[in-house]
N, C-alpha and C positions, 0 to 999 in steps of 0.2 A: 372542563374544556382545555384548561393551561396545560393539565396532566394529560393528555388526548396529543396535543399539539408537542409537547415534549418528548414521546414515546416514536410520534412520527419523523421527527427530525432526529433523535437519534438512530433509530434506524436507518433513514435516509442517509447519516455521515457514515454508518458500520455498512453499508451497502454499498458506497462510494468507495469505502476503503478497501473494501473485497473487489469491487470492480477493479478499481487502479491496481492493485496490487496483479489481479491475472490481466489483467491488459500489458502492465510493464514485464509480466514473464513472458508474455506472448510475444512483446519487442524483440525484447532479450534473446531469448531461440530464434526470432528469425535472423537477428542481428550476426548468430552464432552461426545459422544453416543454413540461409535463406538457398545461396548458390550453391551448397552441396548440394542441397535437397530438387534445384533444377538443373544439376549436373547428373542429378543421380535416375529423375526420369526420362530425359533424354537421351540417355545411354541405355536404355533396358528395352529390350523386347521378348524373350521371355516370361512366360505368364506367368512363371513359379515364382521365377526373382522378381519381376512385375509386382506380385502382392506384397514381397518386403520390402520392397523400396514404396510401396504406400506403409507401409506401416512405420518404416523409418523418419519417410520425407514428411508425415504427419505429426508424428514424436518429437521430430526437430522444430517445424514450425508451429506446432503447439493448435492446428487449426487443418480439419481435414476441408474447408473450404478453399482455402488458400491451395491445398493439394490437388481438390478437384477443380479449380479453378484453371491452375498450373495447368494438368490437362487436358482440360478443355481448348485451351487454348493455344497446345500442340498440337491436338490433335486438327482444328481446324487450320493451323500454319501448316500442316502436314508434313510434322517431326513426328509422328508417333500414329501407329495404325488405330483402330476401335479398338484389334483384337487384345494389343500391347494395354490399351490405356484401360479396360476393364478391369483385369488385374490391379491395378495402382489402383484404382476406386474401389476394392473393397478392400485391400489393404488398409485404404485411408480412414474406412470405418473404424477398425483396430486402434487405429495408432489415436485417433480423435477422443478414445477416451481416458487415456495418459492423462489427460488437465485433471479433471475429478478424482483421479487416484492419486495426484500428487496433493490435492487440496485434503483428501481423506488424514495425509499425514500430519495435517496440523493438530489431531487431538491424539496425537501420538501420548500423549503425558499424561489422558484421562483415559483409562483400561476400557468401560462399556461404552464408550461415544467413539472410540478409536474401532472396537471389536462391527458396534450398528455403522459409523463413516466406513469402513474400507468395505464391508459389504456392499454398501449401498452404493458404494463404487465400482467395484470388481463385475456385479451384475449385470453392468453394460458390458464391459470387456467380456465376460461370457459368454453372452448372447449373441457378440459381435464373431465373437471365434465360432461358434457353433452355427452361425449365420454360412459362414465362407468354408467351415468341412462339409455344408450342405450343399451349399449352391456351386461353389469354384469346380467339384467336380462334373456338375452337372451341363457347368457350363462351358468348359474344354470338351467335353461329350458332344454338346448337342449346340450350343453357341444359340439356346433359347434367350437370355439376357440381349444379346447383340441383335437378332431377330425382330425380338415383338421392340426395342427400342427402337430400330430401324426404322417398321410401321407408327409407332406413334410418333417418330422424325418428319416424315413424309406426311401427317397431317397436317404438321404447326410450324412446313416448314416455308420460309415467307413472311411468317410474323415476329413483327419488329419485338425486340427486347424494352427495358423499363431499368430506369436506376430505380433499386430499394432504398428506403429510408431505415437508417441505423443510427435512432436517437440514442440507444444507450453510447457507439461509439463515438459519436460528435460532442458528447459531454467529457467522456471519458478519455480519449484519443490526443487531444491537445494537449490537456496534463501530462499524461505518460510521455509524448514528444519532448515536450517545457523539460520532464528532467531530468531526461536520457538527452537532451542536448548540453543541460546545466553538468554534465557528466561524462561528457565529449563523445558524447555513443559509446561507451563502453559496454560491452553487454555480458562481461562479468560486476561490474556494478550494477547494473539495471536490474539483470537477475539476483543477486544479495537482497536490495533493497526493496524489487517487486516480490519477492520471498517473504521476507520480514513483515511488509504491510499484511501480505496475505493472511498468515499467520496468525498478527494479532488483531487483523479484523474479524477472522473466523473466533478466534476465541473469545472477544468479548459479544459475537455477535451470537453467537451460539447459548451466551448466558441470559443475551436479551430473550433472543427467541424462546427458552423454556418458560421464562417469566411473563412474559406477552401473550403467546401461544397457547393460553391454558382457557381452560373453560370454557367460554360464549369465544373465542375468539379460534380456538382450536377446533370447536365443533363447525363452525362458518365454512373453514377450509376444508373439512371433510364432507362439508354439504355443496361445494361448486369444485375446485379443481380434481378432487381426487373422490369426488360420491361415486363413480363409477369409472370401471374401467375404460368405457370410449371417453370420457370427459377428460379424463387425466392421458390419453394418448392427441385428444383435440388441445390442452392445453401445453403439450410438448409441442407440438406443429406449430399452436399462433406463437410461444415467446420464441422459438427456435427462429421464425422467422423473422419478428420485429427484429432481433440480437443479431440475426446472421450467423450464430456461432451455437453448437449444439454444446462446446467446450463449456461456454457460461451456462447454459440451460441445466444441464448434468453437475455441473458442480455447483449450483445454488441447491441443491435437492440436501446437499452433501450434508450440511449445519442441518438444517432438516429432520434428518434421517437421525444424525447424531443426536441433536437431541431429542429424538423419541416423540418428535412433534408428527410426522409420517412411517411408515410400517416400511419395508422391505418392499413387498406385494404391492404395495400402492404407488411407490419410484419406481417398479418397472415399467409399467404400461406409458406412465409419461418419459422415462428413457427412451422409450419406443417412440414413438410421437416427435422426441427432440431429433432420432435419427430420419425419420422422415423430412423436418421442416429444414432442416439442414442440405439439402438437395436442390434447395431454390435457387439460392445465391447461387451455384454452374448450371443451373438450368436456366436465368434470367442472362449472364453472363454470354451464354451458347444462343440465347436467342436474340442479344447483338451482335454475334457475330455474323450471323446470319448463314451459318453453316451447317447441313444437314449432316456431316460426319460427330460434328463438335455436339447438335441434337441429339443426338443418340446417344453418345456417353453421357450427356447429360440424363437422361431418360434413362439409362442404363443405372445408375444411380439410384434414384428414384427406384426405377422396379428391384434394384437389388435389397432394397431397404423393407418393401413392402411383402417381397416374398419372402423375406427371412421373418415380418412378423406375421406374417399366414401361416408358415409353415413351423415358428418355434412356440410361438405366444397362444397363438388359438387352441393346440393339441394340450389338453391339462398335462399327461406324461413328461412333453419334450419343456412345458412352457417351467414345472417344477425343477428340471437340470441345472440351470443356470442360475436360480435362486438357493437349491444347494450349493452348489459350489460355492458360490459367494459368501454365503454362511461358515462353508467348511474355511474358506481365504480368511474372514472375518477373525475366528478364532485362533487362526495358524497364526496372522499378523500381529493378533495378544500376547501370543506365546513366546512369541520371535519378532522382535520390532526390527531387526538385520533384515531377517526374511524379508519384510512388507517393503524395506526399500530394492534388497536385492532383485523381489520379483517384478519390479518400476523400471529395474535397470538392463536387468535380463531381457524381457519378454520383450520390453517395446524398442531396447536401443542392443543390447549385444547380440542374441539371437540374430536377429536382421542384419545388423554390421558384418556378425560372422559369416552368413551366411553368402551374401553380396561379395564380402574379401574373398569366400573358396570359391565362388561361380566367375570371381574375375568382372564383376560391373562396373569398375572403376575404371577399366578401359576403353579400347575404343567402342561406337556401336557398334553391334551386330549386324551382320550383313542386312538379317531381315526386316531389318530400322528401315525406313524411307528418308532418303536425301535430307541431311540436316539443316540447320535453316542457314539463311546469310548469317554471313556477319553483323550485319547493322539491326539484324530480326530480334525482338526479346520476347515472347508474348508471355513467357511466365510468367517477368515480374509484372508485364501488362494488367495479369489478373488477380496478383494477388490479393486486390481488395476489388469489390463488386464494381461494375460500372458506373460510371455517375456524370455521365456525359450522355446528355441526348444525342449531341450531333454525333458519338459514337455512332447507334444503331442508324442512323440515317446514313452513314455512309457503306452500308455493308453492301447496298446492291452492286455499286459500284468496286467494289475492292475484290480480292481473290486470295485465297492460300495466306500467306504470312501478314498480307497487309489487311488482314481483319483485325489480328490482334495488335497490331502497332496502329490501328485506327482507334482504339479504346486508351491509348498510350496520351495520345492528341486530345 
């Protein structure tokens, strides 16, 4: 029993410490981007730079909620059209799964936990790119996403929103605050020190987990989260939502995966699952605002997430691509550990920067922006954590345009 009780409580401190550690990175990045990252949507209305500026302003703040949130709640101040703000949401998918790829690099120093982590990172980031050369065309063509979110807008719309409960961030949240203040917000310190925890929580937590994990304890998890494939995309849904953050969901898989405790095949489908439950928080968000423009992206969301896993995951052919690749990344980043950071640094922050510097996003909006907001308007920062004020939703009937989202401010 004492041996039972000891195993539990250290795991509890190497999970706290993994927690703290991606909470105070998450500070850290927004401390660094928070206002590029809503300089950067605000200014975009092109669809094409639209997706990289989700894939950036996601990368920077470490949390494609926080990005689909931001939008949401431009779109109902009405800084930013549906058509504009689609774009930046699937972008946002992309860039959301930067966390798990950067946690991938803590067993940088062990050859086959670094070769099973960065696959079992990259995986998401595949699926997610193969998601948006699917659908993004599809949906400049035919503006099917905008459409049927529209219709499921126009059912629920009326109905008041809910603060979500986010027990892991009221544990975790304060501490991270306590010593990013003890450090005068700095958020190259925040980041060093949320780095360093992460690290070596992952490493000693990964040594726990093969030791604990094994036998009657390893076979348990393969008879409930991950016995099947709808089980393990249902258990992506419920912790995505208790979290609010698909960043954590995907990057606990990561120890996992490394150590050989879960399969490749089996972190997908709950990758999938995180990508869905992660859609709440701007969809609970939109439904205090109480705005049917802000519904629909939010919805828009949602249905972008589930027809990329209709249409990648269900077809054996396409659902196989993105688990090679992953494998073939896996091996390349053994080969080349320059590579596995270059391709972190590339894909999800210069790519996108460059691309944004030659399109000129850093200037004024484009014509085909809608009137930006007042001066005294913020609704980004409004959103970037979920609501948590009732009298928010209660005052939406009343309010209009920008003063939804500075109703969630109050």
């Amino acid at each position: 029993m004492k041996g039972m009780l000891a195993r539990l409580l250290t795991l509890a401190v190497l999970l706290y410490g993994f927690f703290l550690g991606l909470e105070m990175m998450q500070l850290a990045f927004k401390l660094f981007g928070k206002g590029f990252a809503e300089a950067l949507i605000e200014t975009t209305s092109n669809p094409f730079v639209g997706l990289f500026v989700g894939v950036l302003a996601t990368s920077l703040v470490q949390s494609s909620s926080s990005t689909t949130s931001m939008t949401v709640a431009m779109v109902s101040a009405g800084a930013l059209t549906i058509e504009g703000a689609i774009p930046i949401i699937m972008g946002a998918n992309i860039g959301t799964s930067v966390t798990n790829t950067i946690v991938a690099l803590a067993h940088v120093n062990r050859t086959e936990e670094f070769r099973r982590a960065f696959a079992g990172a990259t995986v998401h980031d595949f699926f997610n790119w193969m998601a948006v050369l699917l659908l993004f065309p599809l949906e400049l063509a035919l503006g099917f996403l905008g459409r049927f979110s529209s219709w499921l807008a126009n059912l629920l719309e009326g109905a008041g929103g809910m603060p979500l409960l986010n027990p892991l961030r009221a544990v975790v949240r304060p501490v991270a605050d306590s010593i990013s203040d003890g450090m005068g917000h700095s958020p190259t310190l925040t980041l060093i020190l949320g780095v360093t925890l992460l690290f070596l929580a992952l490493r000693y937590l990964v040594v726990f987990l093969r030791k604990v994990l094994s036998g009657k304890a390893e076979a348990v998890l393969h008879r409930t989260l991950f016995r099947s494939v709808a089980a393990a995309i249902l258990a992506g849904i419920l912790m995505t939502v208790m979290v609010q953050s698909s960043s954590i969901t995907t990057s606990v898989l990561v120890p996992l995966i490394a150590a050989g405790v879960i399969t490749l095949e089996q972190a997908f489908p709950f990758t999938i699952g995180a990508n869905i439950g992660t859609t709440v928080t701007a969809l609970m968000a939109s439904l205090a605002l109480g705005s049917h423009t802000a519904l629909t992206v939010a919805f828009a969301h949602l249905m972008f997430n589930v027809s990329g896993a209709l249409l990648i995951y269900l077809p054996p052919p396409t659902r196989r691509i993105p688990l090679a690749l992953a494998r073939w990344m896996g091996d390349v980043a053994v080969r080349s550990r320059p590579l596995a950071v270059s391709y972190i640094l590339i894909v999800f922050f210069g790519i996108p920067l460059l691309l944004l510097l030659l399109s000129g996003s850093f200037g004024a909006p484009e014509e085909s922006l809608k009137p930006a907001l007042p001066a005294d308007a913020s609704p980004a920062s409004s959103l970037l954590e979920p609501p948590h004020s009732p009298e928010a939703g209660a005052q939406r009937g009343s309010l209009g345009g920008g003063d939804h989202a500075r109703a969630l401010v109050r």
